[in-house]
PyMOL CGO cylinders between C-alpha atoms (Angstrom):
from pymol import cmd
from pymol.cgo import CYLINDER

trace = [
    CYLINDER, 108.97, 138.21, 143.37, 108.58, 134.66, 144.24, 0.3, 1, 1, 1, 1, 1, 1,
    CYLINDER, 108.58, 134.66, 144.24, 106.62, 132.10, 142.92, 0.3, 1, 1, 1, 1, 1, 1,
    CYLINDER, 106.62, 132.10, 142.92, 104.28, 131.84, 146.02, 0.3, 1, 1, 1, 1, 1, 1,
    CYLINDER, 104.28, 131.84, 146.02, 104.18, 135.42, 146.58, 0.3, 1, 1, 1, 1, 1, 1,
    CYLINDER, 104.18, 135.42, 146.58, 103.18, 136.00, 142.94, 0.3, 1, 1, 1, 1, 1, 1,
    CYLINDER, 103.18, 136.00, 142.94, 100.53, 133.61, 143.34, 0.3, 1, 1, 1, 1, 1, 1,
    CYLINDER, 100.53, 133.61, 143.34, 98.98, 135.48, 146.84, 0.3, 1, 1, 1, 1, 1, 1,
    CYLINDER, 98.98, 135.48, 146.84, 99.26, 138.90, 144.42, 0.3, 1, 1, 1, 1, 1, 1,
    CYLINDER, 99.26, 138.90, 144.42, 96.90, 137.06, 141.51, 0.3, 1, 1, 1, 1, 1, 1,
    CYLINDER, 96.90, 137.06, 141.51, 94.58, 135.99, 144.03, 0.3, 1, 1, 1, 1, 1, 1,
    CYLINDER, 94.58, 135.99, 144.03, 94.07, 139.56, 145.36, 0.3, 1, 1, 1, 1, 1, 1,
    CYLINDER, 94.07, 139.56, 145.36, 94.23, 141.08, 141.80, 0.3, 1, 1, 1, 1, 1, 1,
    CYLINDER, 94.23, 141.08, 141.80, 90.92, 138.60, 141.31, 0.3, 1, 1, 1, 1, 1, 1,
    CYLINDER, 90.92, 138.60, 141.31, 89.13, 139.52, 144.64, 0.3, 1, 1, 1, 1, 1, 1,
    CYLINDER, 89.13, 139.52, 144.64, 89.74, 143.01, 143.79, 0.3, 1, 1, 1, 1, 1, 1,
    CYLINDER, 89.74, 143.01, 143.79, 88.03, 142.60, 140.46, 0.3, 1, 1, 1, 1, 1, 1,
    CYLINDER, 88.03, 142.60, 140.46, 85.53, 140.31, 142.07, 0.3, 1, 1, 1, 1, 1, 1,
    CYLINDER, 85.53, 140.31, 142.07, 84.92, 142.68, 144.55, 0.3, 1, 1, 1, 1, 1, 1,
    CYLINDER, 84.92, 142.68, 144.55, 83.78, 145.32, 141.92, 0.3, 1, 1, 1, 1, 1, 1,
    CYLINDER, 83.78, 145.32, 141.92, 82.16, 143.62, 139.73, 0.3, 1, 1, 1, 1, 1, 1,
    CYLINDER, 82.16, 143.62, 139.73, 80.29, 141.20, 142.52, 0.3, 1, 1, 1, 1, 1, 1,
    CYLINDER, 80.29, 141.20, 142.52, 80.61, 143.62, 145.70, 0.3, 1, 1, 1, 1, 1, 1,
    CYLINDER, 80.61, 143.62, 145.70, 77.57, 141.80, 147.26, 0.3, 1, 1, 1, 1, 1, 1,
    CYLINDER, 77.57, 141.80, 147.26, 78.55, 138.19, 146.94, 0.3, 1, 1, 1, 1, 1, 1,
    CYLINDER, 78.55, 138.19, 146.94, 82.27, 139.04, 147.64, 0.3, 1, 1, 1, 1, 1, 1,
    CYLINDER, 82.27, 139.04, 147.64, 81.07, 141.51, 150.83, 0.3, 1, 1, 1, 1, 1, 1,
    CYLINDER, 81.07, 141.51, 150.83, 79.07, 138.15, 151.53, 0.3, 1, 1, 1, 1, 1, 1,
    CYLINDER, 79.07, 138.15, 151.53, 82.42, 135.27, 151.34, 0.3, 1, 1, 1, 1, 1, 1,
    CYLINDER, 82.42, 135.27, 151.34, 84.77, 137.94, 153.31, 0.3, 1, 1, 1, 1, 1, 1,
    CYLINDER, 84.77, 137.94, 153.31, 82.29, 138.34, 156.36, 0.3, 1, 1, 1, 1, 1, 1,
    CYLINDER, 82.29, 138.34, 156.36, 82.13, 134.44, 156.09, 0.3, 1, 1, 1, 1, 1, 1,
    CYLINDER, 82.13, 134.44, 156.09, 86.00, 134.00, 155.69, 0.3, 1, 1, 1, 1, 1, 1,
    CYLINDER, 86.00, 134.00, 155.69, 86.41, 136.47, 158.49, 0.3, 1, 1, 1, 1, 1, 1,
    CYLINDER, 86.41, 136.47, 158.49, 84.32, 134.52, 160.85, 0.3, 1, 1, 1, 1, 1, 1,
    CYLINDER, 84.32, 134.52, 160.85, 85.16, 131.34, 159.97, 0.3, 1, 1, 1, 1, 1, 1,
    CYLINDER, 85.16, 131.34, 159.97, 88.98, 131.93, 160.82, 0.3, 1, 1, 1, 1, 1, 1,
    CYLINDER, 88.98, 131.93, 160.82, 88.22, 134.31, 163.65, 0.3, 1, 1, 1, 1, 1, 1,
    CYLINDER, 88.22, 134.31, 163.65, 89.62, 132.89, 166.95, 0.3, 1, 1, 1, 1, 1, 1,
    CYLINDER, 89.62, 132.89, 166.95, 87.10, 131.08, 168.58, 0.3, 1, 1, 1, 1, 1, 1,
    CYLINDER, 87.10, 131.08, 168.58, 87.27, 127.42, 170.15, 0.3, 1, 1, 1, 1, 1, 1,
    CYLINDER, 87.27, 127.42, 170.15, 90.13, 127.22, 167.97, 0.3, 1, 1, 1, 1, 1, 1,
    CYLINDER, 90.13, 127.22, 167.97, 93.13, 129.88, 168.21, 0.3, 1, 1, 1, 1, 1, 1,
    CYLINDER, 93.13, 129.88, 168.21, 94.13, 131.42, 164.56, 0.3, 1, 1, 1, 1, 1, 1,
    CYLINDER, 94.13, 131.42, 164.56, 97.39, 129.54, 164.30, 0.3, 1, 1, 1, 1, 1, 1,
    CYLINDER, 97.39, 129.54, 164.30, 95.56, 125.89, 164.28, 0.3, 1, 1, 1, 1, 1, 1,
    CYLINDER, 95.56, 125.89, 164.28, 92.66, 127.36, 162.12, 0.3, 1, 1, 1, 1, 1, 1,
    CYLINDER, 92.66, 127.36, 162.12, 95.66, 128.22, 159.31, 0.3, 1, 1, 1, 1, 1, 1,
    CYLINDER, 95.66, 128.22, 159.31, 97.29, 124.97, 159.81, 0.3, 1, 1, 1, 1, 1, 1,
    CYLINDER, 97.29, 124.97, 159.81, 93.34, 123.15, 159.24, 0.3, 1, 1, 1, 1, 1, 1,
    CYLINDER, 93.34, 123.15, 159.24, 93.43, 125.58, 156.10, 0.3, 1, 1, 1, 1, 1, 1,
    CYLINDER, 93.43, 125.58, 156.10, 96.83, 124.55, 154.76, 0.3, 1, 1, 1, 1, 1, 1,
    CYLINDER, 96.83, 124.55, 154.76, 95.97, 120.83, 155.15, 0.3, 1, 1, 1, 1, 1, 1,
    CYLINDER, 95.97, 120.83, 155.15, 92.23, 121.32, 153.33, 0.3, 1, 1, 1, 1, 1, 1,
    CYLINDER, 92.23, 121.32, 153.33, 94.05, 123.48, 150.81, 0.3, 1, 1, 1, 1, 1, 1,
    CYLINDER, 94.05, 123.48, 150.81, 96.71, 120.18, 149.94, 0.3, 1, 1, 1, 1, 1, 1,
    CYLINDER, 96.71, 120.18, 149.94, 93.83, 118.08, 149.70, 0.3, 1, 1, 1, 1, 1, 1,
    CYLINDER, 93.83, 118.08, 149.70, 92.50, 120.40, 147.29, 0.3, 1, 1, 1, 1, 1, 1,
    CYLINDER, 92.50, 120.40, 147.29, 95.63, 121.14, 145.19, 0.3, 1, 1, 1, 1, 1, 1,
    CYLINDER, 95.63, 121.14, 145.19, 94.90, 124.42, 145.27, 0.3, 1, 1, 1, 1, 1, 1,
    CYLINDER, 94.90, 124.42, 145.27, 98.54, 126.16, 144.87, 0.3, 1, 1, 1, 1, 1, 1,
    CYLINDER, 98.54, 126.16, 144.87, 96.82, 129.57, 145.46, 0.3, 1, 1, 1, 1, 1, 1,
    CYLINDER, 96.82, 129.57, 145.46, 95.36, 128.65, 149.22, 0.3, 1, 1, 1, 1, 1, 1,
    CYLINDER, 95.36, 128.65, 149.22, 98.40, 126.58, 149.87, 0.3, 1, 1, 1, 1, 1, 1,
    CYLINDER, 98.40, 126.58, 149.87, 100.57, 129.86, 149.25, 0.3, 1, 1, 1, 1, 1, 1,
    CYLINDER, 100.57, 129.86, 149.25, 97.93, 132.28, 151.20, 0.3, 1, 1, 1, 1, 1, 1,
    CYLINDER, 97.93, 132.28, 151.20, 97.36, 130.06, 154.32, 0.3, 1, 1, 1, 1, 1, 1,
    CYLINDER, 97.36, 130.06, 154.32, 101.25, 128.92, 155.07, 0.3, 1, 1, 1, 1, 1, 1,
    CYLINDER, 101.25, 128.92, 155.07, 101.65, 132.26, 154.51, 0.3, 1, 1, 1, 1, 1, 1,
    CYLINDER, 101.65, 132.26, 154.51, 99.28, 132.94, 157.22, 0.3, 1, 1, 1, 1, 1, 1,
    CYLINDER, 99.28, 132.94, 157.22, 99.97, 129.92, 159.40, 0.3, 1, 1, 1, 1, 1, 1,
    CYLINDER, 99.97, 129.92, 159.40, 103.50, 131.24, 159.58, 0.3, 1, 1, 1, 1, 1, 1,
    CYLINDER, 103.50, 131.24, 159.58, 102.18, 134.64, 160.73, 0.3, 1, 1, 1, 1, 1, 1,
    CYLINDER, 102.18, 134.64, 160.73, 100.06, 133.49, 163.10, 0.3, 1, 1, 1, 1, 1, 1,
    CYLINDER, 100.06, 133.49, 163.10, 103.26, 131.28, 164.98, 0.3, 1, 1, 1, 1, 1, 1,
    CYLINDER, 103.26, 131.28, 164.98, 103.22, 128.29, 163.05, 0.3, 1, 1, 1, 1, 1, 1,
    CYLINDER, 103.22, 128.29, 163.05, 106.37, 126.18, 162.87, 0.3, 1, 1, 1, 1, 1, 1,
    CYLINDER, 106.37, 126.18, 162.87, 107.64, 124.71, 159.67, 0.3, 1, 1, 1, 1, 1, 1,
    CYLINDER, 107.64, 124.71, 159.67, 107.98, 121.30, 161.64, 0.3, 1, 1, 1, 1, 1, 1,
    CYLINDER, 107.98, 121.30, 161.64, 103.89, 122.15, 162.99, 0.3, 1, 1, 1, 1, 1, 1,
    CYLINDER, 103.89, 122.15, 162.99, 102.85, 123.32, 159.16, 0.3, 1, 1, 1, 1, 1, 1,
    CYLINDER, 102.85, 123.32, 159.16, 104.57, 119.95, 157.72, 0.3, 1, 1, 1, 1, 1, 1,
    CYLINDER, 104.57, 119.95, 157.72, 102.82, 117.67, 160.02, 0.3, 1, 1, 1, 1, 1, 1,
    CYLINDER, 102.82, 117.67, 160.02, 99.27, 119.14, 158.92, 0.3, 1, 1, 1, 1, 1, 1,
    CYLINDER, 99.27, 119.14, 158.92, 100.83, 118.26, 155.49, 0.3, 1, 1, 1, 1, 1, 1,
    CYLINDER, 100.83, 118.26, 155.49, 101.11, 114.57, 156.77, 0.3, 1, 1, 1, 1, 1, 1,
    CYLINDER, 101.11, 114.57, 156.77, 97.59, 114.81, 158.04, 0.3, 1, 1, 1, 1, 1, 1,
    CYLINDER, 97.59, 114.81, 158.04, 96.31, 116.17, 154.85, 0.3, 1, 1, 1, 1, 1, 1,
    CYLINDER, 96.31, 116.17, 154.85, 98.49, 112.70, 152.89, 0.3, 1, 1, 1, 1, 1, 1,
    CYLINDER, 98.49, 112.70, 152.89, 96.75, 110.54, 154.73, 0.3, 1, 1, 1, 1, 1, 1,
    CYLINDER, 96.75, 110.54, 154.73, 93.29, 112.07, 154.11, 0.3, 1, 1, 1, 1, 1, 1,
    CYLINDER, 93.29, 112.07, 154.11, 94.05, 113.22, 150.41, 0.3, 1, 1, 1, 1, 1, 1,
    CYLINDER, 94.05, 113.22, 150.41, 97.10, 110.25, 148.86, 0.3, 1, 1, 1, 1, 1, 1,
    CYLINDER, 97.10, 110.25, 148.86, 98.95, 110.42, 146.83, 0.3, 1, 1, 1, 1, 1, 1,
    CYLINDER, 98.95, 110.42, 146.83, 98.09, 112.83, 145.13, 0.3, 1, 1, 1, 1, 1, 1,
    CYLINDER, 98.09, 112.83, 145.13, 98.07, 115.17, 148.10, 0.3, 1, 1, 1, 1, 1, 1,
    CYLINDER, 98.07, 115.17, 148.10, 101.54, 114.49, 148.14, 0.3, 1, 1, 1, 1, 1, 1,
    CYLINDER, 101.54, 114.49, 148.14, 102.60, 116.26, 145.32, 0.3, 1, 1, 1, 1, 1, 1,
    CYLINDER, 102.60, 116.26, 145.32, 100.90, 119.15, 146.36, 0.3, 1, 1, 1, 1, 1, 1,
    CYLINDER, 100.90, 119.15, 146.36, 103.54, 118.90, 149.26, 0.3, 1, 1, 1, 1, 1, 1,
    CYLINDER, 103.54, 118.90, 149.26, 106.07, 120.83, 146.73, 0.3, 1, 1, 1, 1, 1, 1,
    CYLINDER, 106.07, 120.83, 146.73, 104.01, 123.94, 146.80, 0.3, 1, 1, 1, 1, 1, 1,
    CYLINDER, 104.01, 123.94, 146.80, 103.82, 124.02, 150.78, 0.3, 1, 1, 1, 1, 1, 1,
    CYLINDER, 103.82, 124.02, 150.78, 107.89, 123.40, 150.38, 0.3, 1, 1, 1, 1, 1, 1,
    CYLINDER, 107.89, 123.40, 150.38, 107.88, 126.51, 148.50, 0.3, 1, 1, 1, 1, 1, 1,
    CYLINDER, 107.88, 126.51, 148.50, 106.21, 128.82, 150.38, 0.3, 1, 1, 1, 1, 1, 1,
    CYLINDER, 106.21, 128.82, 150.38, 108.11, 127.44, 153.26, 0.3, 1, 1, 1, 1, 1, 1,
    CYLINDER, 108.11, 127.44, 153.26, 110.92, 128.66, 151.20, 0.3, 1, 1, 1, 1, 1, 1,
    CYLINDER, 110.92, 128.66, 151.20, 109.96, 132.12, 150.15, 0.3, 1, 1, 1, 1, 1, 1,
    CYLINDER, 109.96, 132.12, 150.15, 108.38, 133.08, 153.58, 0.3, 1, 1, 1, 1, 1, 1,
    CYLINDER, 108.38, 133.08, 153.58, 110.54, 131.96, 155.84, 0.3, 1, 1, 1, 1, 1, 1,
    CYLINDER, 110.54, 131.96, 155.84, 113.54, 131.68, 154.18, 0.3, 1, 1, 1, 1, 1, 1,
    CYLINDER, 113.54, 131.68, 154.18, 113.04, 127.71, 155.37, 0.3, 1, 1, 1, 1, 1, 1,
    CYLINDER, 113.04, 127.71, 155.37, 112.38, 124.56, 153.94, 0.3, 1, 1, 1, 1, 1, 1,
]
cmd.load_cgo(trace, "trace")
């Protein structure tokens, strides 16, 4: 298994726990997730490719793993995914950019692309 795709598995192995040992709060953030990226105004694919940017300005390697993941699901090019990376440079530096590597990876183990 990948690097990315081991990453996606830890962060369900945690909601699963979370899920039993918080089932209210986590019942709570999933209805919220679930809405929140529900298509709306805004169709699912540019919703994921909002999340992948927010997620390199957070250098969070998990969400940057689930939501190109997703983007790419949802019809996302790599050429559309790395220009919300640019968007999320110019809001986030520097040291945005490093987080770059991780959407390069999961580029690479999810579409075979990078």
């Amino acid at each position: 298994m990948g690097e990315m795709k081991e990453a996606i598995e830890q962060v369900m192995e945690m909601l699963k726990l979370m899920s039993k040992e918080q089932p209210q709060s986590m019942r709570c953030f999933k209805e919220f997730m679930d809405t929140v990226l529900k298509e709306g105004n805004l169709d699912t694919k540019t919703k994921e490719l909002i999340a992948v940017a927010t997620a390199i300005t957070a250098r969070c390697k998990y969400c940057i793993a689930i939501h190109v993941n997703k983007a790419l699901k949802a019809g996302a090019t790599k050429e559309e995914i790395l220009e919300a990376a640019s968007v999320a440079i110019l809001m986030g530096g520097g040291p945005a950019m490093t987080y770059v590597v991780e959407v390069k990876k999961a580029l690479e183990e999810f579409s075979g692309d990078a």
